[in-house]
C-alpha positions in Angstrom: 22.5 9.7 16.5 18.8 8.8 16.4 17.6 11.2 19.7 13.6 10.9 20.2 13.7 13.4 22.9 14.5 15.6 19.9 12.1 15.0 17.7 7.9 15.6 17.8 5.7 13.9 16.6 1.7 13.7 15.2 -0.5 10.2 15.4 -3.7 9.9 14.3 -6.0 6.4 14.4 -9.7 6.2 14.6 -9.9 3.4 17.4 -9.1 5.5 21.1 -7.5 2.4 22.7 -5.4 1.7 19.3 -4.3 5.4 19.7 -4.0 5.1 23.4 -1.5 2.2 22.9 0.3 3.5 20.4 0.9 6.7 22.8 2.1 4.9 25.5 4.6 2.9 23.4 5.9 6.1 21.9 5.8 8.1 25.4 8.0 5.4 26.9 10.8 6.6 24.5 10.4 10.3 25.5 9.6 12.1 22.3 9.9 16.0 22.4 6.3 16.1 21.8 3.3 13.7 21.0 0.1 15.5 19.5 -2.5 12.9 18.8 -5.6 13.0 16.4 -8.5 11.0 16.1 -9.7 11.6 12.2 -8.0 12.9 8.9 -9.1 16.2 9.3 -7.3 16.9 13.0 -4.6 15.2 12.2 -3.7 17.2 8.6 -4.5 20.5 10.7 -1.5 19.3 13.5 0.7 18.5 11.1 -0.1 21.8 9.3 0.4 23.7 12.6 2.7 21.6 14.3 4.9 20.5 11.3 6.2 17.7 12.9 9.7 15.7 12.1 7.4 12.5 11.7 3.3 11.6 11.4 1.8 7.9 12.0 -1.2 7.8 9.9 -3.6 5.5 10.1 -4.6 4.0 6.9 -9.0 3.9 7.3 -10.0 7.4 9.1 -12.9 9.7 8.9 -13.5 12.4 6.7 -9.6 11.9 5.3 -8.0 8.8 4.6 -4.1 8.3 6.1 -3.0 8.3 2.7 -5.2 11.3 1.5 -3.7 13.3 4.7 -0.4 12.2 2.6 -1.2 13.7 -0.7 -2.5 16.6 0.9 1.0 17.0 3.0 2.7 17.0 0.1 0.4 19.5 -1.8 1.7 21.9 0.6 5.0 20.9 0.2 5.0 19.7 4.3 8.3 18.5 5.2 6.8 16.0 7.8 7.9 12.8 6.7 4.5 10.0 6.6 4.0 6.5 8.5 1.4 4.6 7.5 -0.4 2.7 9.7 -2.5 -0.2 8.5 -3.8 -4.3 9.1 -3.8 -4.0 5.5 -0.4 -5.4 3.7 -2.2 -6.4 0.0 -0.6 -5.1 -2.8 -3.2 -2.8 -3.8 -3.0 -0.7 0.0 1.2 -1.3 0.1 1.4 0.1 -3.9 -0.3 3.6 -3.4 1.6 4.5 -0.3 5.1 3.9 -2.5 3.4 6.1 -5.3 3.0 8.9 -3.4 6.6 7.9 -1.7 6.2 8.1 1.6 8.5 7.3 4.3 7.0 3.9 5.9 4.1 1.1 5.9 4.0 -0.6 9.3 1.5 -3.1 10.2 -0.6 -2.1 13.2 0.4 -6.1 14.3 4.1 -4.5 14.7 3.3 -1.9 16.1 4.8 -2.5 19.8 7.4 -4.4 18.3 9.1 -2.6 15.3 7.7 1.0 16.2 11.8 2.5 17.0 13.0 0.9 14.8 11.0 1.8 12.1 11.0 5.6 12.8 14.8 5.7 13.8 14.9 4.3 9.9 12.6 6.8 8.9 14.3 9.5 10.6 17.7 8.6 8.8 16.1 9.1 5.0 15.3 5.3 4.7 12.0 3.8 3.4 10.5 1.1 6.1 8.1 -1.6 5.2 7.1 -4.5 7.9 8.5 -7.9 7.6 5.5 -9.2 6.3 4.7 -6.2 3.6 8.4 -6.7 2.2 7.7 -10.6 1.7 4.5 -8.9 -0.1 6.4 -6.8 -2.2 9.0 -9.5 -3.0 5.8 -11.6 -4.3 4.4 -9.0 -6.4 7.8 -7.8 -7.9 8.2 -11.6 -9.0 4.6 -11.6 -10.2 4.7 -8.3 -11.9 8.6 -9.8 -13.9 5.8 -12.2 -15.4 3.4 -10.2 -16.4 5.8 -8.2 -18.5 6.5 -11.2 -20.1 3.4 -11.0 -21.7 2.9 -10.1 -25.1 0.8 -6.4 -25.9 -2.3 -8.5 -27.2 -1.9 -10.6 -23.6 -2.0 -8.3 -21.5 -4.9 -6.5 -23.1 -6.7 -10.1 -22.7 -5.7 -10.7 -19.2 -6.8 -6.9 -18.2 -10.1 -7.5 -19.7 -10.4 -10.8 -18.5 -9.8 -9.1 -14.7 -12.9 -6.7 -15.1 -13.8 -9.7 -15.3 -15.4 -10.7 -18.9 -15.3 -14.5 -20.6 -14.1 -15.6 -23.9 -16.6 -14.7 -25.8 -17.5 -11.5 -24.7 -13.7 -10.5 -24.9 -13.4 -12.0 -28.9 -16.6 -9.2 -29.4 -14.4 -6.4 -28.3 -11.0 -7.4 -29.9 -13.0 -8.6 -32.7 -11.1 -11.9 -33.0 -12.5 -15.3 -32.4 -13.2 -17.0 -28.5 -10.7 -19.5 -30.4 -8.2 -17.1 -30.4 -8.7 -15.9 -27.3 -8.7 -19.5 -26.0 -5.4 -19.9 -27.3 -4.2 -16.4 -25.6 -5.7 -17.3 -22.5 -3.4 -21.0 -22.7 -0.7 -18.5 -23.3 -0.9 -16.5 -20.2 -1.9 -19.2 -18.3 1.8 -20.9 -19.0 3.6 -17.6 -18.5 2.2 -16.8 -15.1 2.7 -20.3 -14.3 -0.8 -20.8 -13.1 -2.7 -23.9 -12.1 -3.8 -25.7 -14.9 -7.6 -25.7 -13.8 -10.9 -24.9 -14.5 -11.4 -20.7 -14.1 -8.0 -20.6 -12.2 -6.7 -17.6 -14.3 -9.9 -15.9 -14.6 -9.8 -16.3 -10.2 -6.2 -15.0 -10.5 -7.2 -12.3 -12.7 -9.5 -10.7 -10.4 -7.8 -10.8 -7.1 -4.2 -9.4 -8.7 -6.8 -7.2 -10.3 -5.1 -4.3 -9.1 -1.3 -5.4 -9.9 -2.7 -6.1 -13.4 -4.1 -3.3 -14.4 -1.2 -0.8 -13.0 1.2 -2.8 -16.1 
C-alpha cells in the first residue's frame, strides 16, 4: 500500500513560490520528510546525504540542470528514484529524460493535480508521464514509424536538410545533382505525408530537428 508518511522525499525548483507550492501540496499528504533545494548543486548534495525514496527535479536550475542532477544520481549508483519537473513537454526535453530512464516527467501545469498520483506510480516501479507529454510521445512515436520508412540515402538528405542546408548545397556534399536531390526531397515529402508547399519540409525539418537526427 502506497503510505507517504513512509516515504522522504527531496524537491528542488529555482522559483521560491513554485517550490513553496509544491511543499505545501506534498506537506498536505504527510510525507516522512520533505528537504527542499533551490539549485542543482543543493539538491544533488540532499539526495547524496539524504538518499531519499523519491526526488522532484526541476528541469532549468542553476549551476546543475534537473536532468544533469539525474545522470549524476546515477553515476553514483543513488537508488533515489528521479521526477522531472518541467513547462517543457517537446520531444527534444521528454526524449533525454527516457534515455537516462528515469522514473517520471510531470508538467509543472499538473503539478497540484496529478502530483499523488504520479509518485504513488512511481513509487510502485512504474514510469509516469503527464497527459499531455504521453499525447507527445504518441505523436512522435507515429512520426518517428515514418521516418524509418525512409530509405538510407533519405534520411541522410532529410538530416542535412535539418542543419538546415538547400538543394544545392546538399548535391555538393553527396556529390549527386540538386535534381536528384529534388526528386529525394519529393520522396520524403510523400512519406512523411507533409503539406505539399513551398519550404514546408525544410520548416518540418528543423523543428523535428531533434527527433531526426536521434534515427
Amino acid at each position: 500500500m502506497f503510505d507517504p508518511t513512509q516515504l522522504s522525499l527531496v524537491i528542488a525548483d529555482d522559483h521560491p513560490l513554485l517550490l513553496q507550492g509544491l511543499y505545501d501540496t506534498l506537506k498536505h499528504y504527510k510525507f516522512k520528510e520533505i528537504t527542499t533545494a533551490t539549485n542543482g548543486t543543493t539538491a544533488l548534495e540532499a539526495i547524496i546525504k539524504k538518499q531519499p525514496e523519491i526526488a522532484i527535479l526541476d528541469i532549468e536550475m542553476p549551476y546543475l540542470s534537473g536532468l544533469s542532477v539525474a545522470e549524476e544520481c546515477k553515476k553514483h549508483g543513488l537508488p533515489t528514484k528521479i521526477i522531472i519537473l518541467s513547462y517543457h513537454k517537446e520531444y527534444e526535453f521528454v526524449s533525454k529524460a527516457k534515455s537516462l530512464n528515469l522514473s517520471g516527467y510531470l508538467l509543472k501545469e499538473d503539478t497540484t493535480t496529478e502530483i499523488y498520483n504520479c509518485l504513488e506510480k512511481v513509487y510502485y516501479n512504474n514510469f509516469y508521464y503527464s497527459p499531455s507529454v504521453k499525447e507527445e510521445l504518441s505523436s512522435s512515436n507515429a512520426v518517428t514509424n515514418k521516418l524509418l520508412n525512409l530509405s538510407p540515402s533519405e534520411l541522410k538528405i532529410l538530416k542535412l536538410i535539418a542543419e538546415p542546408m538547400d538543394s544545392n548545397r546538399i548535391g555538393e556534399m553527396l556529390h549527386i545533382s540538386e535534381r536528384t536531390v529534388e526528386k529525394h526531397r519529393s520522396n520524403i515529402i510523400n512519406k512523411l505525408e507533409i503539406p505539399k508547399q513551398a519550404n514546408s519540409l525544410s520548416l518540418w525539418a528543423v523543428e523535428n530537428r531533434q527527433m531526426i537526427l536521434s534515427i
